[in-house]
N, C-alpha and C positions, 0 to 999 in steps of 0.2 A: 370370714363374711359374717356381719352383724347387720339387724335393724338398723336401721338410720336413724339419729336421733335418740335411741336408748340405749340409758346407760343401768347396766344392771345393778341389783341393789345393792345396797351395803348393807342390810340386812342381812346377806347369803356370807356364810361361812365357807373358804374353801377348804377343802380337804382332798389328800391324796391315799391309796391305800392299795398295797403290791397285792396282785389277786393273778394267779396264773401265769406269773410271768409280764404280768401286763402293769403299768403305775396309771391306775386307773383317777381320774382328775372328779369332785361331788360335789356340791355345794348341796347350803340345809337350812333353812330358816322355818320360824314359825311351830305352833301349837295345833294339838288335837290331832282328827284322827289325819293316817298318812297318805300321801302322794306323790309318788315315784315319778319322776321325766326321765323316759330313754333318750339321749340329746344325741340325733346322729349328726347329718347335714348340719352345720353351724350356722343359717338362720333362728333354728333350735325354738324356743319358748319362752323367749324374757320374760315375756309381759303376762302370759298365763302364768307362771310359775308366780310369778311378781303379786299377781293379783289374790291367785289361791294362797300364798303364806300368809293371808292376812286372818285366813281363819283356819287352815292346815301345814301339820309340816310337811313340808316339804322338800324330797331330796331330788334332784337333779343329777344324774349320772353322764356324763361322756364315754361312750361307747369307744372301746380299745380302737386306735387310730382316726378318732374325732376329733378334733378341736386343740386344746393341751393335752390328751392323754396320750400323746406319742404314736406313732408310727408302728400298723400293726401289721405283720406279715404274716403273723402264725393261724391265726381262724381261717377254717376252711369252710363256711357255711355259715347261714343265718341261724338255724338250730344253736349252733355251737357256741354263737356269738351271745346268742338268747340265757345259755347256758352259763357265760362270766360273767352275765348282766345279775343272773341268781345270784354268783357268788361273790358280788359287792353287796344286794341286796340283803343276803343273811348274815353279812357283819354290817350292816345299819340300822337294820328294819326290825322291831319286833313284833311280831301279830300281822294282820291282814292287812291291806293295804290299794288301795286306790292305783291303777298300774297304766301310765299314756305316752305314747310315742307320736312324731310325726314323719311321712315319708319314709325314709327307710328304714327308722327308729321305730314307726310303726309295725312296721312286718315284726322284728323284734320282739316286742311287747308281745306281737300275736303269738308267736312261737315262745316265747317265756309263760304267757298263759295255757299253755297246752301243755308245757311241761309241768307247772307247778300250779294247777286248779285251785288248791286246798287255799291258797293262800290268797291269791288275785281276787279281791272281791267284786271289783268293778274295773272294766277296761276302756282305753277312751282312744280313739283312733284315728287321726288327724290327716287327712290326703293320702291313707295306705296306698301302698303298690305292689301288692299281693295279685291283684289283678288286673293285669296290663292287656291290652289286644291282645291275643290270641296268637299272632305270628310274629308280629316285634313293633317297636315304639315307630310311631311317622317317621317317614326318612328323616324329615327335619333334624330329630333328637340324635338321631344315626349320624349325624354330618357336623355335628356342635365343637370347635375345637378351642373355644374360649369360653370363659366364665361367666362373660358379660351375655353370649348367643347362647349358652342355655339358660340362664335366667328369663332370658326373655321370653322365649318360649313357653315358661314356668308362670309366668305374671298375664293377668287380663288385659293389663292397660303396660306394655313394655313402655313407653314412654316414658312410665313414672320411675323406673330402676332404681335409676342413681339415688332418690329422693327417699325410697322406702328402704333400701337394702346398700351397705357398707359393702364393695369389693374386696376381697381376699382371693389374688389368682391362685397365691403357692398353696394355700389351703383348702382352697376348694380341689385344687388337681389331685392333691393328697387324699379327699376324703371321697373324690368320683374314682379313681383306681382302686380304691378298697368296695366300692357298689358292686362297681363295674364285675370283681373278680369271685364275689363273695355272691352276688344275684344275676349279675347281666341286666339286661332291657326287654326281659324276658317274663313271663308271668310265671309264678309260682305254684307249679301245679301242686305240689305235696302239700301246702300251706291251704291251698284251696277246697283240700279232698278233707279238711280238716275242721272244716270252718263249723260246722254239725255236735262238733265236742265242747265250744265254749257254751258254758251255761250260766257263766255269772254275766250281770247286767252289763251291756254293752252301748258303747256310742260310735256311730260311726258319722265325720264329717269330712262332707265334700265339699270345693266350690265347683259349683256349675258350668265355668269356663275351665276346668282342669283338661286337660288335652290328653296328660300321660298317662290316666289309667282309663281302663275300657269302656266303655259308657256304660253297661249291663250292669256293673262293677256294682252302686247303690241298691239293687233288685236282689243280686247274689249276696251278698252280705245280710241284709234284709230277711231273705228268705232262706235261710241255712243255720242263721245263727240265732236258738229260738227265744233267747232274752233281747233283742236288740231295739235300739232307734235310729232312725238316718237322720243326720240334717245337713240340709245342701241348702249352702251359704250363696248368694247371688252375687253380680261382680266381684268376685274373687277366681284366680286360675289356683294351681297348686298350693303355690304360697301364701295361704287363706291368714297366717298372724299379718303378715308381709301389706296387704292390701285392705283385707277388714279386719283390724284388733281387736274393735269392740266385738261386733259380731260373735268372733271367736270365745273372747272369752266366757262372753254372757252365757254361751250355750256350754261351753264346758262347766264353768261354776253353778252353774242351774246343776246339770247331771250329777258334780260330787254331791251336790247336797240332796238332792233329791233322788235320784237312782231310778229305783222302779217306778217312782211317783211323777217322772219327768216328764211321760207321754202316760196319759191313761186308756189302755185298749191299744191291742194292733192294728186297729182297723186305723188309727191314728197317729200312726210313727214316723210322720213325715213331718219338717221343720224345714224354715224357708224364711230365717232372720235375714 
């Protein structure tokens, strides 16, 4: 499953690289400082990534049983997963590093940040789902047995699907049995109890029609994590590249470059592109 309409750059080197057992798939373009993409779900980050090499490298990772990195049985937990994601990191990366995930790539990122502080200088957090309702996803999500009914659920305007988002059924079943076994539809309590220990600059964005995670979800991040800023992106559901591109990116390439200077004062950390 891919954007509609884009094609990724030729700029982006691929490369593969055996880390744990796993043949982990990376792509790298671009100068100065760095920018890691956790790429779970394979709508993934084209066009942010696309945009930020034009003034960052940037490397792009598929997460073991993502996309082309093959089929992954062996991770038993997002911690864990957060953990091979380090050790592709410290055979690419040298020095600190810009660290962004989206959806389940985001949890990721969160738990990679919590493992490895020292290095993470700034974290960028895209539709996390770290915080789901409290007792499980709307039946809706519960009862999804195609690709095409839960994207739609995931988009503001489902009508638009086919137009904004490339079908992939074999690969999306592939990469929802790896959520499904590795998180559930479940909210993440230990990631949550946790959220008080990230100290480097933080972004977190939402779109305001996102259904899958909690509504409180913007408040609690907010208020837990004491370097942060929210921006809740307007018509947009989950898939906030998927529906607003621009939007998306302006507020993330604002944040690499700016960081603590993005919002001045808490009393001001609220954005609403």
């Amino acid at each position: 499953m891919t954007l509609a309409g884009h094609q990724r750059s030729d700029l982006f080197k691929e490369g593969f690289l055996e880390v744990e057992g796993f043949r982990i798939r990376y792509e790298e373009a671009g100068q100065g400082n760095q920018v890691v993409l956790l790429e779970g779900e394979s709508w993934g980050l084209s066009k942010v990534r696309d945009a930020l090499s034009e003034k960052y490298r940037v490397l792009a990772i598929e997460l073991p049983g993502f996309g082309k990195s093959g089929i992954n049985t062996e991770s038993q937990s997002v911690p864990e997963l957060a953990i091979t994601a380090s050790r592709v990191v410290e055979r690419t990366v040298t020095g600190k590093f810009t660290l962004m995930g989206t959806s389940f790539a985001a949890n990721v990122a969160l738990w990679q940040t919590l493992q490895s502080p020292e290095i993470v200088e700034a974290l960028i957090l895209i539709s996390p789902t770290v915080i789901l309702p409290t007792e499980i996803l709307p039946k809706e999500f519960a009862h999804t047995d195609t690709q095409e009914e839960w994207l739609r659920l995931l988009l503001a305007h489902p009508d638009n699907l086919t137009s904004v988002i490339t079908l992939n059924s074999e690969l999306w079943a592939r990469e929802q049995e790896l959520v499904l076994r590795l998180k559930g539809q479940t909210h993440d309590a230990a990631a949550a109890a946790k959220l008080s220990e990230i100290r480097c600059p933080t972004l977190i964005v939402f779109g305001v029609n996102d259904h899958m995670v909690a509504p409180e979800a913007a408040r609690v991040y907010a208020e837990k994590i004491p370097n942060s800023n929210i921006s809740l992106v307007y018509d947009t559901g989950h898939l906030i590249e998927a529906e607003r591109p621009e939007a998306l990116m302006d507020a993330v390439s604002n944040y690499v470059e700016h960081r603590e200077t993005f919002i001045v004062g808490r009393g001001s950390n609220l954005i609403n592109p």
